[in-house]
CHARMM-style PDB file with segment names, atoms N, HN, CA, C and O in Angstrom:
ATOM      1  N   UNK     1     107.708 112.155 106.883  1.00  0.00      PROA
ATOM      2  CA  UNK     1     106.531 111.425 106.415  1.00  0.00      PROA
ATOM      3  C   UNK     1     105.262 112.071 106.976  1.00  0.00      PROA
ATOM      4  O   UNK     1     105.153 112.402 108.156  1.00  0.00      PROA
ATOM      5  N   UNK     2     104.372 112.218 106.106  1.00  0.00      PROA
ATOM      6  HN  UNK     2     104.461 111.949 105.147  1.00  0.00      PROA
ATOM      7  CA  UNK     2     103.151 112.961 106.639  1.00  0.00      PROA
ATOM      8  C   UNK     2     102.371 111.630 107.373  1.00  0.00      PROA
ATOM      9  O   UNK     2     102.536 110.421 107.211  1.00  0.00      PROA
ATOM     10  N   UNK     3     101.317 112.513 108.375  1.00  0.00      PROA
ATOM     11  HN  UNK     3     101.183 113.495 108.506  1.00  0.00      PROA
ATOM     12  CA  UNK     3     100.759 111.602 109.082  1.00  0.00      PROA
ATOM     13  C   UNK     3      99.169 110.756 107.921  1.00  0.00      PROA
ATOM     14  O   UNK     3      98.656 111.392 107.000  1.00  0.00      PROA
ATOM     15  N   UNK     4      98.791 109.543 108.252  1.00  0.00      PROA
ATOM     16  HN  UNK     4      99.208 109.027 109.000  1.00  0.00      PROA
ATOM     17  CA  UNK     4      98.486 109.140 107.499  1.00  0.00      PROA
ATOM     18  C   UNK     4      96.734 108.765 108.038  1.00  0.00      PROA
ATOM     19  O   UNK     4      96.499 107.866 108.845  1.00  0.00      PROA
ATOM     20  N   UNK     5      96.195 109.198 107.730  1.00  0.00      PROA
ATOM     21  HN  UNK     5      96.386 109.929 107.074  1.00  0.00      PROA
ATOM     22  CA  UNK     5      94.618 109.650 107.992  1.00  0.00      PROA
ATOM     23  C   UNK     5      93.530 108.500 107.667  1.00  0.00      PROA
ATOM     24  O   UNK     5      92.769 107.815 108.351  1.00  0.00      PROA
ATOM     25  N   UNK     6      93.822 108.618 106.300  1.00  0.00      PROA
ATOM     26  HN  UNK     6      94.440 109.174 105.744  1.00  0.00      PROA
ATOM     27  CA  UNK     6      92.555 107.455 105.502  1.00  0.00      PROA
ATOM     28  C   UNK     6      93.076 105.990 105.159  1.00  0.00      PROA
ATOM     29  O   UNK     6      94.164 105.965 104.584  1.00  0.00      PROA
ATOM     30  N   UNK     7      92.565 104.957 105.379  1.00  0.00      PROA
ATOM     31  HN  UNK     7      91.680 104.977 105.846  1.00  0.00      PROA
ATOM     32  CA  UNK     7      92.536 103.701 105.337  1.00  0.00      PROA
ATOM     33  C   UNK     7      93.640 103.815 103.603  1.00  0.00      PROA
ATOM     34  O   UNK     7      94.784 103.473 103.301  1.00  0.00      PROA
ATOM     35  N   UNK     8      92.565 104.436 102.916  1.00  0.00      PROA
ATOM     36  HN  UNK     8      91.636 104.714 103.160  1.00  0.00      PROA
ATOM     37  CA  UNK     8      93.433 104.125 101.370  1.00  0.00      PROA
ATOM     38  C   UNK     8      94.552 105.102 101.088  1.00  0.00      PROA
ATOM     39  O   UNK     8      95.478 104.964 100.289  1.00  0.00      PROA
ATOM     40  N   UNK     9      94.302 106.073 101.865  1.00  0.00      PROA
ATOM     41  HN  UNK     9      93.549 106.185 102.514  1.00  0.00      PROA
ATOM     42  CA  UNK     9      96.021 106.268 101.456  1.00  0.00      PROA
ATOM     43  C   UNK     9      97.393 105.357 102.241  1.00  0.00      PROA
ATOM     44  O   UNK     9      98.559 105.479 101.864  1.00  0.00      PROA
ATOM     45  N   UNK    10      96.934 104.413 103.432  1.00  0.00      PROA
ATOM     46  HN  UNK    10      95.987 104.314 103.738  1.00  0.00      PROA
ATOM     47  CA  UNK    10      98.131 103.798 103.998  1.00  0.00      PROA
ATOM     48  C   UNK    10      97.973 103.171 102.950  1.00  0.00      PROA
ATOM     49  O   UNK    10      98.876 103.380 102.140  1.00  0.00      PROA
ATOM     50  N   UNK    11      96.734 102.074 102.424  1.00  0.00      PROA
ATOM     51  HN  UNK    11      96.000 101.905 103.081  1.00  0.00      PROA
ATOM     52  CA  UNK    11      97.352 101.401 101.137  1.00  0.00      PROA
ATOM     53  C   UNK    11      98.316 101.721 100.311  1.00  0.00      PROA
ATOM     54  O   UNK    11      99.246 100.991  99.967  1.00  0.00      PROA
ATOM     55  N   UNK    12      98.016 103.318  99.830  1.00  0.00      PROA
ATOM     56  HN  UNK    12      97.261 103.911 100.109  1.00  0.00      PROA
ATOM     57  CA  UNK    12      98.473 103.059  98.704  1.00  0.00      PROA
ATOM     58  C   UNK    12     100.129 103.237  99.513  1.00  0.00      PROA
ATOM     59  O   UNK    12     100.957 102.605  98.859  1.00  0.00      PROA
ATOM     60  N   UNK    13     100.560 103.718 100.363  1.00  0.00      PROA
ATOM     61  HN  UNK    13      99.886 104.232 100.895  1.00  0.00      PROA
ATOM     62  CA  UNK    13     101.908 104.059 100.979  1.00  0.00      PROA
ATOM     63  C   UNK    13     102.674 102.636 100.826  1.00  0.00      PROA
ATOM     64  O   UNK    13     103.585 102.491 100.011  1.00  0.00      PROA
ATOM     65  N   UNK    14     102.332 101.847 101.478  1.00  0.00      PROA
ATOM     66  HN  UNK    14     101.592 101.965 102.140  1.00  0.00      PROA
ATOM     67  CA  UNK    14     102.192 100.718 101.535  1.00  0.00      PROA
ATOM     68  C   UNK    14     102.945  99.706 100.425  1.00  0.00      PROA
ATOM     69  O   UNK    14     103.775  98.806 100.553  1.00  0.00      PROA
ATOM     70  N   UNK    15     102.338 100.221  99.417  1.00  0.00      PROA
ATOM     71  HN  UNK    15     101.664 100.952  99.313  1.00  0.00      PROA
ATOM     72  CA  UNK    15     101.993  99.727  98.125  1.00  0.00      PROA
ATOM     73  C   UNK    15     103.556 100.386  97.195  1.00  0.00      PROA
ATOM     74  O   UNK    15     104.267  99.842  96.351  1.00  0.00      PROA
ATOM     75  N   UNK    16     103.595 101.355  97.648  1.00  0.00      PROA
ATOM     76  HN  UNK    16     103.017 101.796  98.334  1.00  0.00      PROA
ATOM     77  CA  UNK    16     104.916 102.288  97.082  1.00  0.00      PROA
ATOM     78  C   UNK    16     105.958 101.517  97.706  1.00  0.00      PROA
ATOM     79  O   UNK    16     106.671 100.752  97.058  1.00  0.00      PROA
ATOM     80  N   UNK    17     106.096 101.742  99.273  1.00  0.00      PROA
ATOM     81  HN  UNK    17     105.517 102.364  99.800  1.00  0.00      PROA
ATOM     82  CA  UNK    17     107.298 100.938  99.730  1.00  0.00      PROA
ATOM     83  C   UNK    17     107.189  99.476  99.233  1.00  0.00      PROA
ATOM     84  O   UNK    17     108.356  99.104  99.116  1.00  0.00      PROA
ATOM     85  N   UNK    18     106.371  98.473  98.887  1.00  0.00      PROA
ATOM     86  HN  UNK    18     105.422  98.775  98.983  1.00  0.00      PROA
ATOM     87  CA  UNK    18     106.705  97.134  98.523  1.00  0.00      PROA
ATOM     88  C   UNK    18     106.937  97.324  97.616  1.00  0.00      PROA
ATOM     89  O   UNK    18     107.917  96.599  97.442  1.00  0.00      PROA
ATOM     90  N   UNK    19     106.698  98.031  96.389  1.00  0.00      PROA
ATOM     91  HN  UNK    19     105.902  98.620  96.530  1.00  0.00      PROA
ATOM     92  CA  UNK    19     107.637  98.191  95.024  1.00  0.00      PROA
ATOM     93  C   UNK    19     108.428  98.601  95.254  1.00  0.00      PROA
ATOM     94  O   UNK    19     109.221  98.329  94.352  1.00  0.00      PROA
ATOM     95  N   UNK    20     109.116  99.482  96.321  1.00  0.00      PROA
ATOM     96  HN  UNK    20     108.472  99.704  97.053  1.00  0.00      PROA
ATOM     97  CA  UNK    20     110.731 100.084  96.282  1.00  0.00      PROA
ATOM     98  C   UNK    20     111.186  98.131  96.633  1.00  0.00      PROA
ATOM     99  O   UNK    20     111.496  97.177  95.919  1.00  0.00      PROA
ATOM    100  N   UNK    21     111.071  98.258  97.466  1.00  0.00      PROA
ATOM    101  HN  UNK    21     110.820  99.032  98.046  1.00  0.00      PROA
ATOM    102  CA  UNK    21     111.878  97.162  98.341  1.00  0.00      PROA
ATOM    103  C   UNK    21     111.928  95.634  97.666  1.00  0.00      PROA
ATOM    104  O   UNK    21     112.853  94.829  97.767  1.00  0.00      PROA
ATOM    105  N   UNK    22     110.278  95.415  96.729  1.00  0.00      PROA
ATOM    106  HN  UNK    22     109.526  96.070  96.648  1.00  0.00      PROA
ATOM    107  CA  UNK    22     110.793  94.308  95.903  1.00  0.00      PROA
ATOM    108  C   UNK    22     111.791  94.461  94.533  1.00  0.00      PROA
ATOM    109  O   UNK    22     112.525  93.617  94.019  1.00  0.00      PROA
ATOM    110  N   UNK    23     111.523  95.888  94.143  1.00  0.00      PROA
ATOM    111  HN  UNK    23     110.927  96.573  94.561  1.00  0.00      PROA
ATOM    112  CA  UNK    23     112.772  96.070  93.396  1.00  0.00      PROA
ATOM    113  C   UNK    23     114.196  95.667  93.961  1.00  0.00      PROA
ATOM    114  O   UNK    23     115.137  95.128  93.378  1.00  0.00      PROA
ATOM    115  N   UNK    24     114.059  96.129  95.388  1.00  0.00      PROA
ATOM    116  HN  UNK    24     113.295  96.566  95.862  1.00  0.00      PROA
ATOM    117  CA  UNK    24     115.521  96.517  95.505  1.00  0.00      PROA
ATOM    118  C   UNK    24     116.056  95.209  96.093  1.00  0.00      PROA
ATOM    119  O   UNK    24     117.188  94.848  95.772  1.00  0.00      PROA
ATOM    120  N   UNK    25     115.397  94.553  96.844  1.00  0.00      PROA
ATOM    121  HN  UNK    25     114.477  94.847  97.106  1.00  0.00      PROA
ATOM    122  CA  UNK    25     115.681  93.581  98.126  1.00  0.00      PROA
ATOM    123  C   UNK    25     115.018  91.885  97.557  1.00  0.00      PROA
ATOM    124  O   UNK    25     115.323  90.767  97.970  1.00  0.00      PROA
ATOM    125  N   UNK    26     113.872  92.361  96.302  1.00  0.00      PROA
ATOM    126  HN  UNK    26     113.624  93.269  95.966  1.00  0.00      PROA
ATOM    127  CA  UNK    26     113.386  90.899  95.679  1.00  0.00      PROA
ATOM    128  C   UNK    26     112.118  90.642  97.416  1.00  0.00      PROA
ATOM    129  O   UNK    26     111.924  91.092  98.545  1.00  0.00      PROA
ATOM    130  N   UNK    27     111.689  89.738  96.557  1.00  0.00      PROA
ATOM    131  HN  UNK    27     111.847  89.373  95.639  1.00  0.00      PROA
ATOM    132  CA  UNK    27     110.420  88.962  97.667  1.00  0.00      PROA
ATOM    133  C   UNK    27     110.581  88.073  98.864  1.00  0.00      PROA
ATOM    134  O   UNK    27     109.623  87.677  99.527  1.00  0.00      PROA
ATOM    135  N   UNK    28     111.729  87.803  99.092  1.00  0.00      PROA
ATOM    136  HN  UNK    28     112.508  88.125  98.554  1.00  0.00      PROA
ATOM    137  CA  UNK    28     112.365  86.889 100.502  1.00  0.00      PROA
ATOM    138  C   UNK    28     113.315  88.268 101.526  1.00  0.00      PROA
ATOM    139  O   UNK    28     113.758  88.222 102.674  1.00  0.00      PROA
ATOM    140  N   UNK    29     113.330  89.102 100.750  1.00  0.00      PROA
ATOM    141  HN  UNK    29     112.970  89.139  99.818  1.00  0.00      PROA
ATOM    142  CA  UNK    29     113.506  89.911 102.324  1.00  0.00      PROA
ATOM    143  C   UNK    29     112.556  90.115 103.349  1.00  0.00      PROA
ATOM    144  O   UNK    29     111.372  90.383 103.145  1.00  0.00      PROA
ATOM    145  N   UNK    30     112.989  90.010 104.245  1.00  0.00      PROA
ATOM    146  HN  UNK    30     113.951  89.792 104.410  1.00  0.00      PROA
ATOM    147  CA  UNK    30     112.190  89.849 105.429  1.00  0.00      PROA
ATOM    148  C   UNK    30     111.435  91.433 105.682  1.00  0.00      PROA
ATOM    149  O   UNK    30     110.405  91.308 106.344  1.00  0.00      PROA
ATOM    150  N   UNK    31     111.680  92.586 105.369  1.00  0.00      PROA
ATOM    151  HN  UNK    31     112.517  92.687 104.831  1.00  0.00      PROA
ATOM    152  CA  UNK    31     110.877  93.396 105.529  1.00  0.00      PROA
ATOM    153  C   UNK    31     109.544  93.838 104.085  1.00  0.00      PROA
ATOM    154  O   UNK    31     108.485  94.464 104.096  1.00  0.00      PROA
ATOM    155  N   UNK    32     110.386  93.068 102.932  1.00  0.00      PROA
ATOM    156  HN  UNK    32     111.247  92.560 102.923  1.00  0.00      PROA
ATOM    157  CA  UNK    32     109.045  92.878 102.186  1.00  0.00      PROA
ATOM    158  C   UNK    32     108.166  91.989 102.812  1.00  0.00      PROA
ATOM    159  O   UNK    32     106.947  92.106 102.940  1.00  0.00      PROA
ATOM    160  N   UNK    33     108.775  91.243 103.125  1.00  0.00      PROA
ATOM    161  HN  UNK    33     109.765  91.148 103.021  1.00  0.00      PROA
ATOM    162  CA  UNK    33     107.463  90.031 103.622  1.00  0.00      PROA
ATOM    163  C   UNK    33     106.562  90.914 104.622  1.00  0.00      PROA
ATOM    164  O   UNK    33     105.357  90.924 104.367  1.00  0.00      PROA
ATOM    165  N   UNK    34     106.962  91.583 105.621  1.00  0.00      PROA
ATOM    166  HN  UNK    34     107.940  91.575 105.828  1.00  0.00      PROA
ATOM    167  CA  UNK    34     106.461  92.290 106.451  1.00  0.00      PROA
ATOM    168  C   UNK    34     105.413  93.278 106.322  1.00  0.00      PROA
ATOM    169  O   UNK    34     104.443  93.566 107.023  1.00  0.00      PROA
ATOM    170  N   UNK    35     106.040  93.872 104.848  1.00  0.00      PROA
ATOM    171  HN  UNK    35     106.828  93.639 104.279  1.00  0.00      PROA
ATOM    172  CA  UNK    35     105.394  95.106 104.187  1.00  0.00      PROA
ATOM    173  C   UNK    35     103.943  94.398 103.695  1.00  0.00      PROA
ATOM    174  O   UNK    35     102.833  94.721 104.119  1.00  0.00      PROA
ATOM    175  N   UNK    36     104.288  93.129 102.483  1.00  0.00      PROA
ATOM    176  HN  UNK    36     105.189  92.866 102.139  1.00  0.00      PROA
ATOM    177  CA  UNK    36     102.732  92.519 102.286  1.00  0.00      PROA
ATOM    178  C   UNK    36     101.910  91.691 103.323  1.00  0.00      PROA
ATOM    179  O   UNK    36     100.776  91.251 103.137  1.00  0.00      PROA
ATOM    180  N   UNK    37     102.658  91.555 104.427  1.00  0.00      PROA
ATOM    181  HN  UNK    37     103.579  91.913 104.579  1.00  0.00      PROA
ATOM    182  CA  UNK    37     101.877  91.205 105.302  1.00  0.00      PROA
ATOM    183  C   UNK    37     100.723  92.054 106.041  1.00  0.00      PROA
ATOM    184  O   UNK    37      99.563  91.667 106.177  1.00  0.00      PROA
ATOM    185  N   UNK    38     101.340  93.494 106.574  1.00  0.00      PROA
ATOM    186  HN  UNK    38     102.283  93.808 106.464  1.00  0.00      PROA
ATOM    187  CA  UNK    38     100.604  94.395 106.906  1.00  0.00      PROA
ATOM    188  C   UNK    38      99.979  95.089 105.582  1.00  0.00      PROA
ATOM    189  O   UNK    38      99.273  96.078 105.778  1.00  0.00      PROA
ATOM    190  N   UNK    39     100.151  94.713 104.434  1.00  0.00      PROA
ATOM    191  HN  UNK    39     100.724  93.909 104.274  1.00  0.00      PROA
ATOM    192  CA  UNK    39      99.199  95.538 103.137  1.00  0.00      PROA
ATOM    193  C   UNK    39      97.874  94.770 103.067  1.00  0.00      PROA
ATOM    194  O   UNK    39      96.753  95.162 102.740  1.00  0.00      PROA
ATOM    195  N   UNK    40      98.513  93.014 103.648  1.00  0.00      PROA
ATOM    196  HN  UNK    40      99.423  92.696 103.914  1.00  0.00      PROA
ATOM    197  CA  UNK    40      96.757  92.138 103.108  1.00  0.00      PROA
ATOM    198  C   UNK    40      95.866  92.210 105.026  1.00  0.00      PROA
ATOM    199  O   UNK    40      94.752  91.892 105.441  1.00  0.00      PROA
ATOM    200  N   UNK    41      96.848  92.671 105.536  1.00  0.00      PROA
ATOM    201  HN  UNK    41      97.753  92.930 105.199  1.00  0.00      PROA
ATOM    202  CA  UNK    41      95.824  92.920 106.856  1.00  0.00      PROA
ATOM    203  C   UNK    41      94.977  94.341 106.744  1.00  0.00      PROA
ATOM    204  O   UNK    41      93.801  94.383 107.104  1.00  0.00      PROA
ATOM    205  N   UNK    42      95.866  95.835 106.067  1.00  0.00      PROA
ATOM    206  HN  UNK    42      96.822  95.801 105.775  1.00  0.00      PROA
ATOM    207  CA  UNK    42      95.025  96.782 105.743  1.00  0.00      PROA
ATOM    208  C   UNK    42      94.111  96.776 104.789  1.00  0.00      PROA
ATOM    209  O   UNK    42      93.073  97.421 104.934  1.00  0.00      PROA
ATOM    210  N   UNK    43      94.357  96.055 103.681  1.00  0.00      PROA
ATOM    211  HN  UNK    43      95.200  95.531 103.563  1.00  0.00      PROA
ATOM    212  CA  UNK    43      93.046  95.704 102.694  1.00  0.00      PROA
ATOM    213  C   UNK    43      92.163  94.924 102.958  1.00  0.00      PROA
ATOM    214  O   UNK    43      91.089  94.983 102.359  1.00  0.00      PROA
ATOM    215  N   UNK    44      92.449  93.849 104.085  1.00  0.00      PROA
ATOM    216  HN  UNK    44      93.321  93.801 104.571  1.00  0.00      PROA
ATOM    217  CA  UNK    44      91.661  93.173 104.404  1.00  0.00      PROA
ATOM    218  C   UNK    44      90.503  93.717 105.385  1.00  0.00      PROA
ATOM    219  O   UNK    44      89.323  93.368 105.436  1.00  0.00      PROA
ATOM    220  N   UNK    45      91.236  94.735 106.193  1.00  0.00      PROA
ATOM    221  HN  UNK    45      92.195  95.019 106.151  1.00  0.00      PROA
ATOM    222  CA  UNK    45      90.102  95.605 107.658  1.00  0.00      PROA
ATOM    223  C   UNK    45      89.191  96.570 106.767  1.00  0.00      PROA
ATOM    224  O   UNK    45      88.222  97.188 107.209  1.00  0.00      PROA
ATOM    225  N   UNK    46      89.785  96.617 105.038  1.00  0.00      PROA
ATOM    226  HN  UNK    46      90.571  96.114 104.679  1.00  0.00      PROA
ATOM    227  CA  UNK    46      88.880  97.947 104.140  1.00  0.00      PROA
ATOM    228  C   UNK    46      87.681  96.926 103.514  1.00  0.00      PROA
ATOM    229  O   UNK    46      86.720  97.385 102.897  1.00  0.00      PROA
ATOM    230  N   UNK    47      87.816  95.904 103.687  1.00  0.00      PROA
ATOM    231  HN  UNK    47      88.597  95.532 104.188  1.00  0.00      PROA
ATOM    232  CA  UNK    47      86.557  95.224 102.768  1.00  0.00      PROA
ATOM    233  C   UNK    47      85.766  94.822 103.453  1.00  0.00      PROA
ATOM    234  O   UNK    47      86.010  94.008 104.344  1.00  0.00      PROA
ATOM    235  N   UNK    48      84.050  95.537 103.078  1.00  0.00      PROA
ATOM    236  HN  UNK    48      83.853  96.198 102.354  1.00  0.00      PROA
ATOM    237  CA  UNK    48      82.914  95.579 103.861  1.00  0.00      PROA
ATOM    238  C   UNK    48      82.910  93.861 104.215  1.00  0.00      PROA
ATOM    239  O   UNK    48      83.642  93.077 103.610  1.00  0.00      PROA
ATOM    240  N   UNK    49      81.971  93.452 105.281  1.00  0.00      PROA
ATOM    241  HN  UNK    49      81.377  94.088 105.772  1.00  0.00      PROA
ATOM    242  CA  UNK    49      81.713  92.573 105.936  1.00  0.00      PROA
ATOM    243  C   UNK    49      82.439  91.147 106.595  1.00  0.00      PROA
ATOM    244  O   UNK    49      82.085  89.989 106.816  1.00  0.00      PROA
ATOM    245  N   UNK    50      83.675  91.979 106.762  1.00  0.00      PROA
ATOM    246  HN  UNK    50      83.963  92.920 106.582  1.00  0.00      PROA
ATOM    247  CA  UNK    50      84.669  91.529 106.956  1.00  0.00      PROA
ATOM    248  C   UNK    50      85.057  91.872 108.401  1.00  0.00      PROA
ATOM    249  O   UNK    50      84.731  92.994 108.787  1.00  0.00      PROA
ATOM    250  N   UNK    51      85.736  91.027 109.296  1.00  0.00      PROA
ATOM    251  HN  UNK    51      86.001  90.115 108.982  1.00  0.00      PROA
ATOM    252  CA  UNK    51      85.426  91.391 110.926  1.00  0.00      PROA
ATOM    253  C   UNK    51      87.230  91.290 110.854  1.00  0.00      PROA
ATOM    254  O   UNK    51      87.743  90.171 110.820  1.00  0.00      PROA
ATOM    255  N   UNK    52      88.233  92.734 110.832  1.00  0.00      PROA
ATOM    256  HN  UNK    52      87.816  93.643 110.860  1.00  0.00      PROA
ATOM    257  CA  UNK    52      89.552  92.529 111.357  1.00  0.00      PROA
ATOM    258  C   UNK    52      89.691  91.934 112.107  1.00  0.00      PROA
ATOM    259  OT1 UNK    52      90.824  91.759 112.555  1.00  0.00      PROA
TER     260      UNK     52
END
C-alpha cells in the first residue's frame, strides 16, 4: 500500500475499501462499521470551519 499524503486521497481509499467490504461482508460487519466511521471523521476534519 502506498503511503497516503493528501486528506482526499485517504478518502477516496477509504471509500474503495467500504465498497469492497459492503459488498462482501453487507453493513453490520463490524469492520465496515469501522471503515464509515473513520470515512465521516476524515470528511468531517476536510470541511472548512469545522474544528476535528
Amino acid at each position: 500500500m502506498y503511503p497516503i499524503t493528501h486528506p482526499d486521497q485517504r478518502v477516496e481509499r477509504l471509500e474503495q475499501l467500504l465498497e469492497t467490504f459492503l459488498r462482501r461482508y453487507g453493513p453490520d460487519h463490524p469492520t465496515t462499521r469501522r471503515i464509515t466511521d473513520q470515512l465521516n471523521r476524515v470528511r468531517g476534519a476536510n470541511q472548512p470551519g469545522r474544528v476535528a
